[in-house]
C-alpha positions in Angstrom: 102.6 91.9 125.7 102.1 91.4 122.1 103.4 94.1 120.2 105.8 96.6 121.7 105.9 98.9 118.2 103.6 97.6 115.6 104.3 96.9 111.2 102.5 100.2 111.0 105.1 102.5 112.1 106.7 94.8 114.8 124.3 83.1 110.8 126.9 83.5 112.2 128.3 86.3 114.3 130.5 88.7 112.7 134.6 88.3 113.3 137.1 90.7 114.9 137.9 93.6 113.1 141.4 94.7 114.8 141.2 97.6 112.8 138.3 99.0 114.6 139.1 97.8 118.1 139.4 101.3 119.5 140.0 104.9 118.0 142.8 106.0 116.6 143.2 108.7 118.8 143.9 106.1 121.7 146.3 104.3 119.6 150.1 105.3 118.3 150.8 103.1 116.4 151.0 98.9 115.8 152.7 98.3 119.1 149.7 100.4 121.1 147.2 98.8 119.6 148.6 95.2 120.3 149.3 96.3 123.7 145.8 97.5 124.2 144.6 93.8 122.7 146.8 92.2 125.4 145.5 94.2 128.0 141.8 93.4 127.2 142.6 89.4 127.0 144.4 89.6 130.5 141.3 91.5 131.9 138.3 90.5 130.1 135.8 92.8 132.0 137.7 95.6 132.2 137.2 99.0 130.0 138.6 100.4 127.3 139.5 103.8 127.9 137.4 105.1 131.1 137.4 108.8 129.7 133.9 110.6 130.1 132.4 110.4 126.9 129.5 112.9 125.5 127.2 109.9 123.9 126.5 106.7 122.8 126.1 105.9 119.1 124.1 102.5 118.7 123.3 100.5 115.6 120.2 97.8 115.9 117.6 95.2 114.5 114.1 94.9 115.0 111.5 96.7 116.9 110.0 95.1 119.6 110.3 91.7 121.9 111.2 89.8 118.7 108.9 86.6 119.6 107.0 84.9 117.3 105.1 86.5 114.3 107.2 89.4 112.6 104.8 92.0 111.3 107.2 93.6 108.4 108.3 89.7 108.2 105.0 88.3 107.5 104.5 91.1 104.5 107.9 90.1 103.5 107.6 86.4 102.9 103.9 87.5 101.9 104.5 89.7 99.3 108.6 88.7 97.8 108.7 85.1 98.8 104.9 84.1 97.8 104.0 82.5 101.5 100.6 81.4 102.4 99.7 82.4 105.8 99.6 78.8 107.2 103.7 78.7 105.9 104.5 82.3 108.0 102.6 80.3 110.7 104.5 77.7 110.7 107.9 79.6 110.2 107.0 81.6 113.1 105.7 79.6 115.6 107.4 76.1 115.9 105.9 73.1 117.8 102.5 74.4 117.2 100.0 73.7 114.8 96.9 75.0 112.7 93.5 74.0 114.6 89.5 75.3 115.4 89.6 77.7 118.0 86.5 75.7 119.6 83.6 77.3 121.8 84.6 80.3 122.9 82.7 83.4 120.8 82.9 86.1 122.7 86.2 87.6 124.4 86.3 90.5 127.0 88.7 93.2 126.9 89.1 95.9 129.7 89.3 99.2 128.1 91.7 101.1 129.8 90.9 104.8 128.9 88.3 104.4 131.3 90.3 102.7 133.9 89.1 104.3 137.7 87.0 106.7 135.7 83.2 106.8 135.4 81.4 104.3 132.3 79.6 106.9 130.2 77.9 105.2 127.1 75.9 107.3 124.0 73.8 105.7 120.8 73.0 107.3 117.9 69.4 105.7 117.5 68.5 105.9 121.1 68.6 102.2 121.9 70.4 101.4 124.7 69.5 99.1 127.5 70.6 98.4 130.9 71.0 94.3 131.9 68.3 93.3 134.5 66.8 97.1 134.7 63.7 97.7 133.4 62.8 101.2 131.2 64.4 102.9 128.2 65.8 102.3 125.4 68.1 105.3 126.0 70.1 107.6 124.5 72.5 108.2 126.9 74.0 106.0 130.3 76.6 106.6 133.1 77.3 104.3 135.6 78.9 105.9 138.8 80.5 103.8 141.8 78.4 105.3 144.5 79.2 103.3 146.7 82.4 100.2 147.3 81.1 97.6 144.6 78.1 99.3 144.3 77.1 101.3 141.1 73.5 103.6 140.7 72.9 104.1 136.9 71.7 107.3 135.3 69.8 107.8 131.9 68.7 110.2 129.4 66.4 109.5 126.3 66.6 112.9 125.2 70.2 113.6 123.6 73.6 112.0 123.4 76.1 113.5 125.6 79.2 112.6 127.5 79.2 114.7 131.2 82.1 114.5 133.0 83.0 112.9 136.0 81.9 116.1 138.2 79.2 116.7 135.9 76.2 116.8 139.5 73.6 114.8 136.1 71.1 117.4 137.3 68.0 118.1 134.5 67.7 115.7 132.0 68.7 112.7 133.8 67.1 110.3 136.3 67.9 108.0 138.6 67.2 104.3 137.2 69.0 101.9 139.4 71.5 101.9 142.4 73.2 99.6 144.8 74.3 97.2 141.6 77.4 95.1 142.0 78.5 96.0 138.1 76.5 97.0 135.4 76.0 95.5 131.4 74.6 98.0 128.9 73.9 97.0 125.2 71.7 98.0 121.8 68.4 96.5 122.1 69.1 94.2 119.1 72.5 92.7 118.3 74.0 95.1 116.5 77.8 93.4 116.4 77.9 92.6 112.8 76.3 95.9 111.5 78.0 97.6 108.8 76.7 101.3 110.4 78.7 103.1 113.3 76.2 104.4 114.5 74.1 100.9 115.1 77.0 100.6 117.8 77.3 101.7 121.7 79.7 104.6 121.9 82.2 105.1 125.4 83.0 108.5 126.1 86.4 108.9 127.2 87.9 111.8 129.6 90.0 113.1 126.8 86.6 114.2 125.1 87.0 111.5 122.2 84.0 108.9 121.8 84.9 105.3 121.0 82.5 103.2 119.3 82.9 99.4 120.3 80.7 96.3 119.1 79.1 94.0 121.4 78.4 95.3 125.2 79.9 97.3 127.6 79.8 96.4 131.7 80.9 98.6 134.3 82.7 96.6 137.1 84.9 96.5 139.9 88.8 95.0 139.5 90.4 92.8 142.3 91.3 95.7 144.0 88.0 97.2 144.2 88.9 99.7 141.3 86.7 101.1 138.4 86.9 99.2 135.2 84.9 99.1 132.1 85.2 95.6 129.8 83.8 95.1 126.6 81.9 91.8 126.0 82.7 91.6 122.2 82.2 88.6 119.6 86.0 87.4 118.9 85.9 87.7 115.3 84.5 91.4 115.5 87.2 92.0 118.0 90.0 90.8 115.6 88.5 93.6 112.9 89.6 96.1 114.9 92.8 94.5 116.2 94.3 93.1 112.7 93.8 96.6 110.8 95.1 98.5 114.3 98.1 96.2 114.3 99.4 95.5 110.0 98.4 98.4 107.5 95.4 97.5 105.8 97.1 98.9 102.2 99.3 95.3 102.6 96.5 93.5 101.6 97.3 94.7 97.8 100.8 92.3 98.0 100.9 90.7 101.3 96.8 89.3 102.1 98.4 86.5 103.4 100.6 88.6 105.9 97.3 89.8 107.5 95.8 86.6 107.1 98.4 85.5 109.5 97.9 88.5 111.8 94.2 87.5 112.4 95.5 83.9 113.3 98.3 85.1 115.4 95.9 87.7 117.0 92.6 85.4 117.6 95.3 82.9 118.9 96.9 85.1 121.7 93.7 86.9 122.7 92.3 83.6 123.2 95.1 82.0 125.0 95.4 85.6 127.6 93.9 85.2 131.0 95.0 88.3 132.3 92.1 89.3 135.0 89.2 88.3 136.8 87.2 90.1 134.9 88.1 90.4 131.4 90.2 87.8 129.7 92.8 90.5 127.7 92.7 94.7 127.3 93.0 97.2 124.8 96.3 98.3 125.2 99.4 96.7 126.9 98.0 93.5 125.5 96.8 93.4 121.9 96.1 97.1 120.0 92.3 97.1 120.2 90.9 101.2 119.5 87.4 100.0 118.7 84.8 99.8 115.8 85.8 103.7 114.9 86.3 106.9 116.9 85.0 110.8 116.8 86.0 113.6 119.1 82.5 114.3 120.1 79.2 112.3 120.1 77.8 114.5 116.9 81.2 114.9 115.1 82.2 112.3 112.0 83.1 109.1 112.4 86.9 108.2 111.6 86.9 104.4 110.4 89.4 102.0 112.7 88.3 98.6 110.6 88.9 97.9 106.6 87.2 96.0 104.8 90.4 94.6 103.1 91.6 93.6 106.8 87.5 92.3 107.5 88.2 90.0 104.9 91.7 88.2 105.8 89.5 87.8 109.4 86.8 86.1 107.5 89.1 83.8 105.6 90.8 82.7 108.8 87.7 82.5 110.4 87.8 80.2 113.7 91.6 79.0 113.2 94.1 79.2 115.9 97.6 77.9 116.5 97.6 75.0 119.5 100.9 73.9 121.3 102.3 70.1 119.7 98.8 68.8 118.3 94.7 70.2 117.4 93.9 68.9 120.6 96.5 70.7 122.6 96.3 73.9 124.2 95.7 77.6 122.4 99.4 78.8 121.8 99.5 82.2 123.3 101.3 83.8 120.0 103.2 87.1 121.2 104.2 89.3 118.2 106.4 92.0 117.4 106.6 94.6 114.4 110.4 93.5 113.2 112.8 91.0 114.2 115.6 92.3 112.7 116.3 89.3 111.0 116.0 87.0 113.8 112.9 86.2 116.0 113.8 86.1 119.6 113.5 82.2 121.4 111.4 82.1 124.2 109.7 80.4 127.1 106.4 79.7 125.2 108.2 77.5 123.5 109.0 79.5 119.7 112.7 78.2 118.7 114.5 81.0 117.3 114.8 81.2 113.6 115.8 83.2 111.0 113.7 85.5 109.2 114.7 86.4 106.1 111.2 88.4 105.1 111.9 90.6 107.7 114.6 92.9 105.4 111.4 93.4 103.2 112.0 96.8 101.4 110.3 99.5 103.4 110.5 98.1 107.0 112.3 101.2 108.7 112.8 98.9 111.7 115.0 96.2 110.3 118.3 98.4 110.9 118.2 101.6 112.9 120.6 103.4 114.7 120.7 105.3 118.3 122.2 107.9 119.7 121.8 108.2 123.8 123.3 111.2 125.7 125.9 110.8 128.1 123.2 112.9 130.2 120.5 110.6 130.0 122.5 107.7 130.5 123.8 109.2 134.3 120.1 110.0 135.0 119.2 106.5 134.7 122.0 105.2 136.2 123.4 107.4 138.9 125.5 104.8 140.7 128.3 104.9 137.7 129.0 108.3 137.6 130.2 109.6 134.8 129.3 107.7 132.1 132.7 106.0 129.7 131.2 104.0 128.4 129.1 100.1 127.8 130.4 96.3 127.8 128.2 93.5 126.7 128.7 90.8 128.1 126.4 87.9 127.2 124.3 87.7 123.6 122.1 84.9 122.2 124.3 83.7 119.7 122.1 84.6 116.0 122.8 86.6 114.0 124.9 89.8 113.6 127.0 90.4 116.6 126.5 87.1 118.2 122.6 88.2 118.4 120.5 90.2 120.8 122.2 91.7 124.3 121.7 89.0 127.0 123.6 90.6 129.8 125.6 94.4 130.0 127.6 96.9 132.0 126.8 100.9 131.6 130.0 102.2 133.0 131.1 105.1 134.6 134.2 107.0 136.7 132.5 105.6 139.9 131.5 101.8 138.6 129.9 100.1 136.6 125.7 99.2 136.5 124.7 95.3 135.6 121.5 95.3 133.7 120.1 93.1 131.1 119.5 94.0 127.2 115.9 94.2 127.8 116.1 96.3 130.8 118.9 98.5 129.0 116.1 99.0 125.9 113.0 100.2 128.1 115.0 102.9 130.2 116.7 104.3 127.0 113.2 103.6 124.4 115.7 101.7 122.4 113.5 99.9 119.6 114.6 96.3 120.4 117.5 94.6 122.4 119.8 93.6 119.0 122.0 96.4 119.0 125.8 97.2 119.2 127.7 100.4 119.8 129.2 102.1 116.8 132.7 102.8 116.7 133.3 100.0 119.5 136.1 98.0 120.3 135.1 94.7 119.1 135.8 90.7 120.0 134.8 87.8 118.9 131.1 86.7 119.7 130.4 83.6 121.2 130.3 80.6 118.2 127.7 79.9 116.2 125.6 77.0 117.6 126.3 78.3 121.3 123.2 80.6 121.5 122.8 82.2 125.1 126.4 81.0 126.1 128.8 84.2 127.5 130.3 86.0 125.3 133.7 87.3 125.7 132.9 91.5 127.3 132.5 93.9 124.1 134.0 96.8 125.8 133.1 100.5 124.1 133.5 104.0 125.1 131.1 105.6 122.1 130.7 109.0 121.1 134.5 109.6 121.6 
């Protein structure tokens, strides 16, 4: 996905510190603690101490995957190193290069809200109309699956109102087409460029709010005959509403070039997604994409998603993409995070690690956090090791503090220990990235510098002690 925690809220490794192998409560003395060193060499994945502990104390870089673009790293070399956009491109994404996006102009983008729930659309002005079925302009559209992969269409020109999805769309609405495989609403003119809200087809969502979207909306079935409804939107009025959902518009003031860089980044991996058969990306999991603006009822206010300072580092970027090795070859698919910590993570798309020195940008609250996990939630998710003592890393990338980001680990407990990966460690505890290292551990060496992804010598530490 592209950003697991966006910039709104995405050398070498440290010696042994003998001093801080263990706590002093464990040790008496010199001759204990050299003892206990001894020990640990002669049984490298053992642990140290198996006592039940009450937490875990974690310290960490980054928020997010790490790969590619940093957001808060972008502002950084924006706004206190004087980058252009096409330099944090470049820094970011390695063997790829600046190049013309080509034909495509429009991009679809399943809308997820509405996911196995009716397609309920509203318009200010009354002008909506239905693909391929005669009558209207309306005011108001639901599209029902009546039947399997077969939708009937009611209409209203009267008001605009969301019904539910038991709503029986008694008086006031008719009947204007059934047994349609999907169904395409839009305004009667293009309207995708207009600078009014209300120009703009509205989706009624079942939490009551009403999301105003630019370009069309189409009611259709998923590979699993499921209810979805896409929006058919032009790209670059797609990226309005993804660049200012993704970097804080107020960055333009220092750091335009940061969210220059965003729209590239963003028209780049929205472009390069083929995630379904009927829509090429989505709103959520994919890239952040909440619409043209929002209200919590079709006649409440508006509340304004796109800026006119983000609007214009979309317009200055207009059209350019990042393609893999050449401008000929294909459109990089350019995965971003809110913080790398101070490394961006190397991955299969090809994006070498480097370091990323923007990233400890005054402000970014993600650069260095810390963690504390309870030795309850720790036996939830991992019943098998009973009770918990404690963690060993075992395998880090090699940048950066600590020898880098957690590869492989062991949660231990009384009755064993749990093999999980860094990544798989971070989403069952909602850690922020996978850079971290217990406080208060008994520390080795990392693996050298230059020997990125190589195995580490374990990191053995019962926290919280």
């Amino acid at each position: 996905m592209a950003n697991s925690g966006t910039g709104k809220l995405k050398a070498d490794p440290e010696s042994a510190d003998i001093s801080h192998m263990t706590s002093p409560r464990r040790l008496v003395g010199a001759l204990g603690a050299w003892v206990l060193l001894l020990a640990w060499l002669w049984a490298p994945g053992g642990r140290v101490g198996a006592a039940a502990v009450g937490s875990l104390d974690l310290t960490g870089h980054g928020y997010g995957h790490g790969i590619g673009l940093s957001q808060w790293g972008a502002y950084g070399y924006a706004a206190e190193h004087g980058w252009t956009a096409a330099q944090i491109l470049d820094h970011y994404y390695g063997g790829t290069v600046a190049a013309t996006a080509g034909t495509p102009d429009n991009i679809t983008v399943r809308l997820m809200n509405l996911d196995d729930a009716q397609t309920a659309v509203v318009h200010d002005n009354g002008a909506i109309v239905i693909d391929g079925v005669a009558g209207g302009p309306w005011r108001s559209v639901v599209i029902r699956e009546t039947a399997e992969r077969s939708y009937s269409v009611w209409a209203r020109s009267d008001a605009a109102t969301c019904p539910s999805a038991a709503d029986p769309l008694g008086a006031g609405w008719s009947v204007v087409a059934s047994g349609l495989g999907s169904v395409t609403v839009r305004p009667s003119t293009d309207t995708s460029a207009s600078t009014l809200f209300s120009d703009l087809l509205a989706v009624c969502e079942p939490s009551g709010k009403v999301r105003s979207y630019r370009g069309a909306v189409r009611a259709v079935n998923g590979t699993d005959n499921e209810n979805r409804t896409v929006n058919d939107v032009p790209v670059e009025q797609y990226l309005r509403s993804v660049v200012a959902s993704e970097m804080s518009a107020s960055w333009a003031a220092l750091g335009s070039a940061a969210l220059q860089a965003q729209a590239v980044a963003a028209r780049s991996y929205g472009l390069a997604e083929n995630k379904y058969s009927y829509a090429k990306t989505c709103d959520q999991v994919c890239e952040f994409y909440p619409g043209a603006a929002w209200r919590t009822s079709p006649a409440s206010a508006y509340n304004r998603v796109e800026q006119p300072s983000v609007d214009l580092a979309v317009q200055a970027t207009a059209g350019v993409v990042r393609r893999v090795g050449s401008p000929q070859g294909p459109i990089a698919y350019t995965m971003f995070s809110a913080s790398s910590g101070g490394w961006t993570a190397a991955s299969s798309l090809g994006f070498p690690a480097v370091e990323d020195l923007g990233d400890a940008t005054a402000g970014n609250p993600n650069h260095t956090w810390t963690a504390s996990i309870s030795a309850a939630a720790l036996e939830r998710s991992y019943p098998a090791i009973g009770t918990f003592t404690g963690v060993t890393i075992t395998q880090r990338t090699g940048q950066g503090d600590w020898g880098g980001r957690v590869v492989a680990m062991t949660v231990d407990g009384t009755a064993g220990s749990v093999a999980v990966t860094g990544d798989q460690f971070r989403r069952a505890m909602g850690l922020k990235s996978n850079w971290f290292t217990p406080t208060g551990a008994a520390a080795t060496p990392g693996p050298e510098a230059g020997c990125a992804g190589r195995t580490a010598p374990p990191v053995t530490a019962t926290a919280g002690a």
